[in-house]
PATORLUM-82835 format. One record per residue (C-alpha): residue number from 1; residue in three letters; x, y, z. Coordinates in nm, 2 decimals, padded with zeros to 4 digits. Each point is the difference from the previous one (the first is absolute). Layout:
<pt NUM; 'Ala'; <X; Y; Z>> ...
END
This chain:
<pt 1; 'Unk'; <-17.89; -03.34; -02.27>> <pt 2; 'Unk'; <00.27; 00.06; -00.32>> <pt 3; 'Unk'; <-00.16; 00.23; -00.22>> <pt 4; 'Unk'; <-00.05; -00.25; -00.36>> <pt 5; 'Unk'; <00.16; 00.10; -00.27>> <pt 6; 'Unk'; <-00.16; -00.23; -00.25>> <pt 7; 'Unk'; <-00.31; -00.24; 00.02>> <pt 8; 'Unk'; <00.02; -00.31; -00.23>> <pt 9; 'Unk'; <-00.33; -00.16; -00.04>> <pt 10; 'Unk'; <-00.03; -00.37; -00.12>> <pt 11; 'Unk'; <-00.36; -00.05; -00.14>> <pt 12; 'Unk'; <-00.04; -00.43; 00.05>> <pt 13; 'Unk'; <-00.26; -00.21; -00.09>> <pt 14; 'Unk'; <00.04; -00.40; 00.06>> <pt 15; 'Unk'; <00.39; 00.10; -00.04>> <pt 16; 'Unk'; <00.07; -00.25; 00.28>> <pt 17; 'Unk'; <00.30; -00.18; -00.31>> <pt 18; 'Unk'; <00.17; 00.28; -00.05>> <pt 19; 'Unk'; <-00.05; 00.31; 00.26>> <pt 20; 'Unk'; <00.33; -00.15; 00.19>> <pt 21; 'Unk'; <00.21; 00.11; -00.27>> <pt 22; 'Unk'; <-00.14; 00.32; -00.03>> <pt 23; 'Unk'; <00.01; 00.13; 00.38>> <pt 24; 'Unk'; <00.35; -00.14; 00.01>> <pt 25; 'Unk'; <00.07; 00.27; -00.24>> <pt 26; 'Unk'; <-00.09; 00.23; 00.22>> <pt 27; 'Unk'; <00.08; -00.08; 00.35>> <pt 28; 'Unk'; <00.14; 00.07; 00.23>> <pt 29; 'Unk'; <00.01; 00.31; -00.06>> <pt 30; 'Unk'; <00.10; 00.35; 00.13>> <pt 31; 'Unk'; <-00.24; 00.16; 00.25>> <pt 32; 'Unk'; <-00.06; 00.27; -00.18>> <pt 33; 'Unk'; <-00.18; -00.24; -00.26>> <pt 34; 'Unk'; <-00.33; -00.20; 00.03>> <pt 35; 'Unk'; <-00.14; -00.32; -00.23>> <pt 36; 'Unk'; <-00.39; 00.02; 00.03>> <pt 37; 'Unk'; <-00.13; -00.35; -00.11>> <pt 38; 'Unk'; <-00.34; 00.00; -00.13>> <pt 39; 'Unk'; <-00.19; -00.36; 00.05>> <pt 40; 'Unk'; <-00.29; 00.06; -00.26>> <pt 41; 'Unk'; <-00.22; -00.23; 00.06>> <pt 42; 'Unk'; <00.25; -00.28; -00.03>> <pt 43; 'Unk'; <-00.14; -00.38; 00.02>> <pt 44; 'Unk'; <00.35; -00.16; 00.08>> <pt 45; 'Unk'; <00.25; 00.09; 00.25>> <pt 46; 'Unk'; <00.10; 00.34; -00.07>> <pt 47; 'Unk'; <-00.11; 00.20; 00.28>> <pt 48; 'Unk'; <00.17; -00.25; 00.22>> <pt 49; 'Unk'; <00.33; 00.02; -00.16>> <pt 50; 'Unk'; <-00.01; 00.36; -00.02>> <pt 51; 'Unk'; <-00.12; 00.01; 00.39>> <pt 52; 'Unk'; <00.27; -00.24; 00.05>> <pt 53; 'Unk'; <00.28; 00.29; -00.19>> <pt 54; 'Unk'; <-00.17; 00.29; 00.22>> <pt 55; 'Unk'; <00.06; -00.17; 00.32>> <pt 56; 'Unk'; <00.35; -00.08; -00.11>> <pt 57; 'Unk'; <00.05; 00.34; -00.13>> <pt 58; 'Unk'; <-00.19; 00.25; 00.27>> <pt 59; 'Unk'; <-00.01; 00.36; -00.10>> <pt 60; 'Unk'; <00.09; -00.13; -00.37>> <pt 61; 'Unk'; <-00.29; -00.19; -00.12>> <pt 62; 'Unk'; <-00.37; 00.05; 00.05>> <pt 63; 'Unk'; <-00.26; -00.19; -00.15>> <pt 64; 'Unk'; <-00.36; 00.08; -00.13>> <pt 65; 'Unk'; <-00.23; -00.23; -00.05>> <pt 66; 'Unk'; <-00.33; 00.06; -00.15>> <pt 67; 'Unk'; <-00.25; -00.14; -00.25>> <pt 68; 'Unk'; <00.08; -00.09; -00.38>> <pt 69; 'Unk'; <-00.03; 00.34; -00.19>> <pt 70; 'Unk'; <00.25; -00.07; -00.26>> <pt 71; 'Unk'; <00.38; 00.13; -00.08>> <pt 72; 'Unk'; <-00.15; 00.39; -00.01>> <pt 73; 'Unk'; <-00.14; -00.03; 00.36>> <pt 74; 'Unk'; <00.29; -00.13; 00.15>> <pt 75; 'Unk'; <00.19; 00.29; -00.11>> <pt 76; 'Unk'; <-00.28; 00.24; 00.14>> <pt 77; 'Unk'; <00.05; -00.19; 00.38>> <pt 78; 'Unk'; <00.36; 00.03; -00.06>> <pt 79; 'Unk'; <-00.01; 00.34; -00.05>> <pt 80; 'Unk'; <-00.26; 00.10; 00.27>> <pt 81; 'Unk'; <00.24; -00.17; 00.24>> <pt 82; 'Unk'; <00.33; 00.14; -00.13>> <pt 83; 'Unk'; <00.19; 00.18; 00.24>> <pt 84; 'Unk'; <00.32; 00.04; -00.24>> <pt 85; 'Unk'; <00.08; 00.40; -00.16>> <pt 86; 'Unk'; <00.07; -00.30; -00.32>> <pt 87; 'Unk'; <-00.21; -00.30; -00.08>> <pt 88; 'Unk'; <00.06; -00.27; -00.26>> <pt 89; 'Unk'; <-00.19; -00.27; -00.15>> <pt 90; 'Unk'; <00.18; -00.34; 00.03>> <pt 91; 'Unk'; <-00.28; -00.31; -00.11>> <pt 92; 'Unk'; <00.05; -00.36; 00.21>> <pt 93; 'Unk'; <00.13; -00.14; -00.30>> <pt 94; 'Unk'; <00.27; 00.25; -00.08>> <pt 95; 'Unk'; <00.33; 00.10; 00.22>> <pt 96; 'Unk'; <00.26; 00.23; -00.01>> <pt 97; 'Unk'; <00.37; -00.02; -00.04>> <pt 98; 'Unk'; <00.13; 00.12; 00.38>> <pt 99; 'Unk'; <00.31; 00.19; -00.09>> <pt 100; 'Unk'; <-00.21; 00.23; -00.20>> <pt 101; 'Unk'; <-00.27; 00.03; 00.25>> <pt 102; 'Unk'; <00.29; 00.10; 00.21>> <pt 103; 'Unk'; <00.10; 00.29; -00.24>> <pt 104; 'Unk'; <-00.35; 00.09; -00.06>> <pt 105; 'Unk'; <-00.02; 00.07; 00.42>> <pt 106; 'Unk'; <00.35; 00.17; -00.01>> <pt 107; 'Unk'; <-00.07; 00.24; -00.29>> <pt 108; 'Unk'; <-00.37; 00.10; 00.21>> <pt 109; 'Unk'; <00.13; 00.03; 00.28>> <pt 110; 'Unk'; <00.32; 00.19; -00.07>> <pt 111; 'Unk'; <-00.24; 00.25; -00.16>> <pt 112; 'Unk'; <-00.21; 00.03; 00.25>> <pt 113; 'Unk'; <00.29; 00.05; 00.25>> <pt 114; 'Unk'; <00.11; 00.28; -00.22>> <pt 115; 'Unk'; <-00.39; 00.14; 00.00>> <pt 116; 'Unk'; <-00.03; -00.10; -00.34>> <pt 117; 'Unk'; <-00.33; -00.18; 00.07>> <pt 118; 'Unk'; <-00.26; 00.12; -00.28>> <pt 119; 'Unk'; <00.04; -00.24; -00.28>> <pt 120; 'Unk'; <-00.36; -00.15; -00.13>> <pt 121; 'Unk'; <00.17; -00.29; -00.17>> <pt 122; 'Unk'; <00.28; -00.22; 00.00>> <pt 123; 'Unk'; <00.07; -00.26; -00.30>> <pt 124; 'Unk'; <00.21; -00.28; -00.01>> <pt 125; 'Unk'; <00.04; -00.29; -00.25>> <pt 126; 'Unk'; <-00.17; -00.38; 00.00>> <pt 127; 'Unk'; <00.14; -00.30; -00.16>> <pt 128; 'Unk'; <-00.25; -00.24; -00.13>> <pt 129; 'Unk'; <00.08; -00.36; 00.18>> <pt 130; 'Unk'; <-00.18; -00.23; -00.24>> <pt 131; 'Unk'; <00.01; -00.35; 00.08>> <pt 132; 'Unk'; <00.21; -00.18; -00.27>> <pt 133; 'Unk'; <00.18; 00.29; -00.10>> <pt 134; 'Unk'; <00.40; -00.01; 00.06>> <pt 135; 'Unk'; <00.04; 00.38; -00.10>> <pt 136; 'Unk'; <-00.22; 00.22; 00.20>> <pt 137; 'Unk'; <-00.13; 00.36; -00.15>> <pt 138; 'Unk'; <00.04; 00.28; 00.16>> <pt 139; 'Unk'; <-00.25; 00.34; -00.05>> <pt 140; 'Unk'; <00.26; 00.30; 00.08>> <pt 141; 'Unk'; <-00.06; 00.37; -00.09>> <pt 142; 'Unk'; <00.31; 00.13; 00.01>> <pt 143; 'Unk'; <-00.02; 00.14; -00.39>> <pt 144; 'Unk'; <-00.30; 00.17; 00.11>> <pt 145; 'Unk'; <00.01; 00.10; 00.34>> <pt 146; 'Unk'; <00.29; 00.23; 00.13>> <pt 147; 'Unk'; <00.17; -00.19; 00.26>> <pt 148; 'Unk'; <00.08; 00.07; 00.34>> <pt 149; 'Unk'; <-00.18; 00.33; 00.05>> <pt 150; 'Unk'; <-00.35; 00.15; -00.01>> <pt 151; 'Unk'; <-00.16; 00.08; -00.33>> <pt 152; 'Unk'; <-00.36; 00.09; -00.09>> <pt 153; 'Unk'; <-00.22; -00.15; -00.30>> <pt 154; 'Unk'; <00.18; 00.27; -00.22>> <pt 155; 'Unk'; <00.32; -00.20; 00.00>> <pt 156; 'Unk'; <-00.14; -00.30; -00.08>> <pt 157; 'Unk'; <00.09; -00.16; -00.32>> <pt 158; 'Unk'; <-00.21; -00.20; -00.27>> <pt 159; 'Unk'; <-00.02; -00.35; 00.10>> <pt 160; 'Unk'; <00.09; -00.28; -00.18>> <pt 161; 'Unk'; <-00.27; -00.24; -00.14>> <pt 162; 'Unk'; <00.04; -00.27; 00.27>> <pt 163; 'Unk'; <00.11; 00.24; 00.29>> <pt 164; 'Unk'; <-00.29; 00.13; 00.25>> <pt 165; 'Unk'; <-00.01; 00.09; 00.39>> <pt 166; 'Unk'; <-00.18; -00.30; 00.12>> <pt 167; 'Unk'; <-00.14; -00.02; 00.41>> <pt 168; 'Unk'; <00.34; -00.24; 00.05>> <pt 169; 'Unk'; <00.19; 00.33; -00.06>> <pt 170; 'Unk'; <-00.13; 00.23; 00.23>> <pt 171; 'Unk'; <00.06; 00.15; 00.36>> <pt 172; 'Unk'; <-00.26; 00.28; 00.00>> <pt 173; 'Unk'; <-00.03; 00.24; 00.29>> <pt 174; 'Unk'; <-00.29; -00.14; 00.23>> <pt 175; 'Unk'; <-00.15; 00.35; -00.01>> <pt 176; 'Unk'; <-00.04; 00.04; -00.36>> <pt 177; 'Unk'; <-00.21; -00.33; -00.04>> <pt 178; 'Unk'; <-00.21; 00.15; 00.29>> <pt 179; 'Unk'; <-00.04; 00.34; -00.12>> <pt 180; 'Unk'; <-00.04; -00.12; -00.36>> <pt 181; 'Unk'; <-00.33; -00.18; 00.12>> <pt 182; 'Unk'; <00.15; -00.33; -00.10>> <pt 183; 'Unk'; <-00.26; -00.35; 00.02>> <pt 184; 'Unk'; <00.04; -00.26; -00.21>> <pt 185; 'Unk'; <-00.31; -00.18; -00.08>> <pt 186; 'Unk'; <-00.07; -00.35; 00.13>> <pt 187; 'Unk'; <-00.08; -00.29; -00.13>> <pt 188; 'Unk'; <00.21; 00.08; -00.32>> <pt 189; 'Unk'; <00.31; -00.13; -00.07>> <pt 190; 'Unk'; <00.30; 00.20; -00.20>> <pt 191; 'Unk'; <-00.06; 00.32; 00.21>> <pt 192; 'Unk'; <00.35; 00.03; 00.04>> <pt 193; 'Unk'; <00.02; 00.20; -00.32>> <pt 194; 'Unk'; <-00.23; 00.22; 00.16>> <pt 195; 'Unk'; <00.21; 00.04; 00.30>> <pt 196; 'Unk'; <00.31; 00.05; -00.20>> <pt 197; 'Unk'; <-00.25; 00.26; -00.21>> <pt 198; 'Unk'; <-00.20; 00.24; 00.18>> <pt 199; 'Unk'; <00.21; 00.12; 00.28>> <pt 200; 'Unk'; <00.26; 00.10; -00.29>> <pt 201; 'Unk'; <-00.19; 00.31; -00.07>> <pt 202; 'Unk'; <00.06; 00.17; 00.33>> <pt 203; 'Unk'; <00.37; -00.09; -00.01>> <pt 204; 'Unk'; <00.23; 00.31; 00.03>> <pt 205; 'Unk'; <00.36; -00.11; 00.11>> <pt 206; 'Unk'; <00.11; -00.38; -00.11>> <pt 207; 'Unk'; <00.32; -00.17; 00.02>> <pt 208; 'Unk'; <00.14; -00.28; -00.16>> <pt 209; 'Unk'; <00.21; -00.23; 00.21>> <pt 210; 'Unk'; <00.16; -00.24; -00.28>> <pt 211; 'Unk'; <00.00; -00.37; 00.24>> <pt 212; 'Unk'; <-00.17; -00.30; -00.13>> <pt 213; 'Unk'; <-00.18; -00.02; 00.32>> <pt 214; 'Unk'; <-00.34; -00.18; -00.11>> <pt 215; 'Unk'; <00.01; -00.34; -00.10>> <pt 216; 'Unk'; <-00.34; -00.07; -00.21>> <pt 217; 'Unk'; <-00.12; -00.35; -00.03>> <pt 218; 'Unk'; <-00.14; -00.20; -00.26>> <pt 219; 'Unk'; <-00.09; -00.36; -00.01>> <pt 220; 'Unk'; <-00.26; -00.12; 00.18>> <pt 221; 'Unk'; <-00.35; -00.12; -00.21>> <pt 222; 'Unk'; <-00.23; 00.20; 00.21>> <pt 223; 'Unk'; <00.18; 00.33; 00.00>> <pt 224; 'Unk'; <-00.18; 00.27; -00.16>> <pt 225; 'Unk'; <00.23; 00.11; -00.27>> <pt 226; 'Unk'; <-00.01; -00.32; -00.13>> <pt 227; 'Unk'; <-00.17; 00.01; -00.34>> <pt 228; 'Unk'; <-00.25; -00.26; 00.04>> <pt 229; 'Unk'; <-00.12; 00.19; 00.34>> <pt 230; 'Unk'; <00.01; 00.30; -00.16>> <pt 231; 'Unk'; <-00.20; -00.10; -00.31>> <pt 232; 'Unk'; <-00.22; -00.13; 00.23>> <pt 233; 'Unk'; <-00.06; 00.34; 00.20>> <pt 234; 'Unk'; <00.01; 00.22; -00.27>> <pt 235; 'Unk'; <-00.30; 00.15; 00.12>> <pt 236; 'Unk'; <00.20; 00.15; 00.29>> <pt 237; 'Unk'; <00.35; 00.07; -00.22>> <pt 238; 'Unk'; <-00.29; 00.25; -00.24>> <pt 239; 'Unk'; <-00.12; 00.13; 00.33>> <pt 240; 'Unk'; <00.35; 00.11; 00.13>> <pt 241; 'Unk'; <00.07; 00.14; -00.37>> <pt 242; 'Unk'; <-00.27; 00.25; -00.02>> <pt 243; 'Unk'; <00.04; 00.08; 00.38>> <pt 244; 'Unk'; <00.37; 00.12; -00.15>> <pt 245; 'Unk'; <-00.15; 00.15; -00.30>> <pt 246; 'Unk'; <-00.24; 00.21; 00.17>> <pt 247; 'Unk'; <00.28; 00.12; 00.23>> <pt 248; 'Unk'; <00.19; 00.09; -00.26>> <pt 249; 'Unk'; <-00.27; 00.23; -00.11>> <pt 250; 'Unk'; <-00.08; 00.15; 00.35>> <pt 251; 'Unk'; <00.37; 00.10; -00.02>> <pt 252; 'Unk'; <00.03; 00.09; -00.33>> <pt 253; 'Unk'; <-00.29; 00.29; 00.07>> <pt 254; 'Unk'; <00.26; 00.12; 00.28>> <pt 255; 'Unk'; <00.16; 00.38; -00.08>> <pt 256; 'Unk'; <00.34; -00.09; 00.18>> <pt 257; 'Unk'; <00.06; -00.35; -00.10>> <pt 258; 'Unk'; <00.34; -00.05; -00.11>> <pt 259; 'Unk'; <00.05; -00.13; -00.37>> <pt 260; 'Unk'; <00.26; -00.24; 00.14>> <pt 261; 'Unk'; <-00.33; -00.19; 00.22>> <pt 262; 'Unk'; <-00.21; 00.03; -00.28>> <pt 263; 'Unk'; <00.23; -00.19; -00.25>> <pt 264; 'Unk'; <00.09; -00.25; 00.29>> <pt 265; 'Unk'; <-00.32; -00.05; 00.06>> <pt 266; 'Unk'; <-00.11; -00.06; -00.37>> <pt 267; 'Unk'; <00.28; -00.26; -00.01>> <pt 268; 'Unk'; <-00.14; -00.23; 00.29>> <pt 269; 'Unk'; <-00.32; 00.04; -00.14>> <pt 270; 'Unk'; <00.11; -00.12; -00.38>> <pt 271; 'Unk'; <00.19; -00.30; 00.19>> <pt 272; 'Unk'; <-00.31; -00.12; 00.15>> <pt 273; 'Unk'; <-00.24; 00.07; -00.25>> <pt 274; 'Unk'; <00.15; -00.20; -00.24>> <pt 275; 'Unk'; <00.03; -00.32; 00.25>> <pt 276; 'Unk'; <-00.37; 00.08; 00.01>> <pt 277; 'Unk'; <-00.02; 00.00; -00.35>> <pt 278; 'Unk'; <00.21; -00.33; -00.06>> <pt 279; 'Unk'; <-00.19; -00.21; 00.25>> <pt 280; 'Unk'; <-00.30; 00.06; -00.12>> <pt 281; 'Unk'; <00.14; -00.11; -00.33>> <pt 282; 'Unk'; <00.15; -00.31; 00.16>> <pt 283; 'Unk'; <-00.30; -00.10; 00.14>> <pt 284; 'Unk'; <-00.16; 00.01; -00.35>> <pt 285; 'Unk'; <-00.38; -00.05; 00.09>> <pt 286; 'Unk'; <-00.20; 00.21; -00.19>> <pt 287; 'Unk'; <-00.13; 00.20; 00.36>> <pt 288; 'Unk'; <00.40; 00.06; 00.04>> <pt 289; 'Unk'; <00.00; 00.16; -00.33>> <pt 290; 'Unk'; <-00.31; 00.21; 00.01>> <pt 291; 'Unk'; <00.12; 00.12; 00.39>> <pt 292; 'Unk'; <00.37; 00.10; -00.13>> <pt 293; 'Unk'; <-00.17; 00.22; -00.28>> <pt 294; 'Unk'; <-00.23; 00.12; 00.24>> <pt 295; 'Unk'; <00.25; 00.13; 00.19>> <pt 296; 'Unk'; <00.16; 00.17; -00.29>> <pt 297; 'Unk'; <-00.34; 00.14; -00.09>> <pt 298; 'Unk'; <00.00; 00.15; 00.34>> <pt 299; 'Unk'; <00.37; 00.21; -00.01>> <pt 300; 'Unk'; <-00.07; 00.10; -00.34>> <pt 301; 'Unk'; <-00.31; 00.17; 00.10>> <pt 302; 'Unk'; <00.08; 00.10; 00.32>> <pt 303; 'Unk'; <00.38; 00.12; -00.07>> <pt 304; 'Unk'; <00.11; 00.07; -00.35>> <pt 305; 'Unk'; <00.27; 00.10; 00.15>> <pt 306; 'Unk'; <00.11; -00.33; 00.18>> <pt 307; 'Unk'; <-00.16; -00.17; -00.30>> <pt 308; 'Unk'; <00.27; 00.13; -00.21>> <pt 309; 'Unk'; <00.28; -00.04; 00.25>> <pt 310; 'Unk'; <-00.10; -00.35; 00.11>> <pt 311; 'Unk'; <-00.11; -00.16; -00.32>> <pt 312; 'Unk'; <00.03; 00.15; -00.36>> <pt 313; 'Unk'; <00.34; 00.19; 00.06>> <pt 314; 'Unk'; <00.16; -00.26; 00.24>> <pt 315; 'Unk'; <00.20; -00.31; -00.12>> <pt 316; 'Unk'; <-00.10; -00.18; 00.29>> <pt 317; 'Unk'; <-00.32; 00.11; -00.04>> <pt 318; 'Unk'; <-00.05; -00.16; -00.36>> <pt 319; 'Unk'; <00.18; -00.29; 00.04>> <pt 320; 'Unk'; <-00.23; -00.11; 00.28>> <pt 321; 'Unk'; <-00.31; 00.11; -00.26>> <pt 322; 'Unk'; <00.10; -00.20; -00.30>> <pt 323; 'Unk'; <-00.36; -00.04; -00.20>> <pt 324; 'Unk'; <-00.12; -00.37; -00.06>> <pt 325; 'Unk'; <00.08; -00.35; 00.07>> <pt 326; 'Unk'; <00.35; 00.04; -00.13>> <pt 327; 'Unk'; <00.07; 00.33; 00.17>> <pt 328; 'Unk'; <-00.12; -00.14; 00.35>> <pt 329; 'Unk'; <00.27; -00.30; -00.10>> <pt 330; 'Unk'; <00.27; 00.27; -00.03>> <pt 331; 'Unk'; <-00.08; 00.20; 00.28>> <pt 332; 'Unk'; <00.01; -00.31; 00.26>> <pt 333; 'Unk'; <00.30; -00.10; -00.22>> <pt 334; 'Unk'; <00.18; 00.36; 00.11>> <pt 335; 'Unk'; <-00.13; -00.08; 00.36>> <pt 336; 'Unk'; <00.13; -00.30; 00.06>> <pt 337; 'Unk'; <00.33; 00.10; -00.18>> <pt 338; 'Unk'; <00.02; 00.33; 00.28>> <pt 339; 'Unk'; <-00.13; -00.28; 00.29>> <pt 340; 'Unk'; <00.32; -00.19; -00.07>> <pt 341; 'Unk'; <00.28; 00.28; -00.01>> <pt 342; 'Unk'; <-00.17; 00.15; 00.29>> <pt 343; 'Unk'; <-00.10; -00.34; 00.21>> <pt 344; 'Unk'; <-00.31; 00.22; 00.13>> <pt 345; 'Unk'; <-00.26; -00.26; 00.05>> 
END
């Protein structure tokens, strides 16, 4: 059997309209690669169609299938199953563009052919494929990241205000997730964040490989970045942000950390606490109100620290926090503004 360079797991759930265009992304491919479809559950007809791409595609595609446990414990099944050195995270309803999947191989396995084999993480771009929208966005890192050769979090520049490493962006070495003591919890959604999160703490050698490989999309009513689903599982975007917060604090208490993870970290963390922050406002009922300064309460007693970094000394931060009826107005008014340049749900 080809040793596997690279494992890409395709969490599914009733993704029977749209999984074909994803696993054509992806195959055939080279024997040194492996697509691991996970059938969660699903109550249509993706575990046949996947079957259907593993007996076309021996060798290349496996499929799990196994109870609904959410987005979270797909992953986990992919990763127990992974037999890649690599692994990436491609959902059903997303694909990638195939000429940069094809550099993304070359560069990992030129390396390894060199014995250059030890990097924890790979990022590439994503381009947000929103439906209606002619000109498509495209996350890159390329003022941030050094390009083309391996850097640790001490090269890492400030990111911009709409620039973070999302799970679309990431190879990680399969390792790392393992030895990091990676699980996602079930039954949650927006635990992508944490997978783009936690492991990023036990990174030592990254690389940025600048290709618009990921193409993330955004249209359909159900999907759970859309804002009516998130406003209506808020309960499980709070439950994601202090999982992040309280990471940030077990790292934080760390003698080595590098001051390059800690300030990446706080970024993420600002990003998603103000969506926290700005749904609640959106949704306006006087429980959403009392929850989102709750959760303020909570970091301000908890953290000063992240109080102070997240909230009173961050632009973001107070923009999202405007007091009263007029200020809630202004801080949806900024969202919605930012949700139109960026097309992001």
């Amino acid at each position: 059997m080809t040793a596997k360079l690279l494992t890409v797991v395709v969490p599914s759930y009733n993704s029977a309209d749209y999984l074909h265009r994803c696993l054509d992304s992806l195959v055939p491919g080279p024997a040194d690669t492996e697509v691991v479809v996970v059938d969660d559950g699903s109550r249509d007809a993706t575990a046949q169609i996947a079957r259907g791409y593993a007996e076309r595609f021996p060798g290349i595609v496996r499929v799990v299938s196994k109870p609904n446990g959410g987005h979270g414990s797909a992953i986990n099944a992919g990763l127990a199953v992974a037999q890649g050195r690599y692994i990436k995270v491609v959902d059903s309803d997303d694909w990638v563009d195939r000429g940069a999947y094809a550099s993304l191989l070359d560069m990992l396995r030129e390396r390894a052919e060199r014995g250059e084999d030890d990097l924890d993480v790979v990022v590439s771009n994503f381009v947000y494929e929103k439906d209606g929208r002619r000109t498509k966005r495209a996350v890159r890192y390329r003022d941030v990241l050094p390009v083309g050769e391996v850097f640790d979090w001490d090269d890492v520049e400030a990111f911009g205000v709409s620039q973070y490493i999302l799970m679309h962006s990431l190879v990680y070495r399969t390792a790392l997730l393992v030895e990091c003591g990676l699980v996602l919890p079930e039954h949650t959604f927006y635990v992508d964040n944490l997978y783009a999160y936690v492991p990023l703490a036990d990174v030592r050698t990254m690389y940025y490989h600048d290709v618009d490989l990921y193409r993330y999309y955004i249209g359909r009513a159900d999907q759970s970045v859309n804002e009516s689903v998130m406003i209506s599982r808020l309960d499980q975007q709070l439950r994601v942000n202090r999982m992040m917060l309280t990471h940030l604090q077990e790292v934080r208490s760390r003698d080595d950390v590098s001051k390059g993870l800690v300030r990446y970290l706080v970024h993420y963390a600002k990003i998603v606490s103000a969506v926290s922050s700005v749904l609640l406002a959106r949704a306006g009922t006087p429980a959403a109100l009392e929850e989102r300064d709750r959760f303020w309460r909570e970091v301000r007693e908890t953290d000063p620290w992240l109080y102070s970094r997240l909230r009173s000394r961050s632009v973001m931060g107070q923009v999202a926090n405007l007091p009263g009826r007029p200020g809630r107005g202004l801080s949806v008014l900024a969202y919605l503004v930012a949700q139109r340049a960026v097309g992001f749900n």
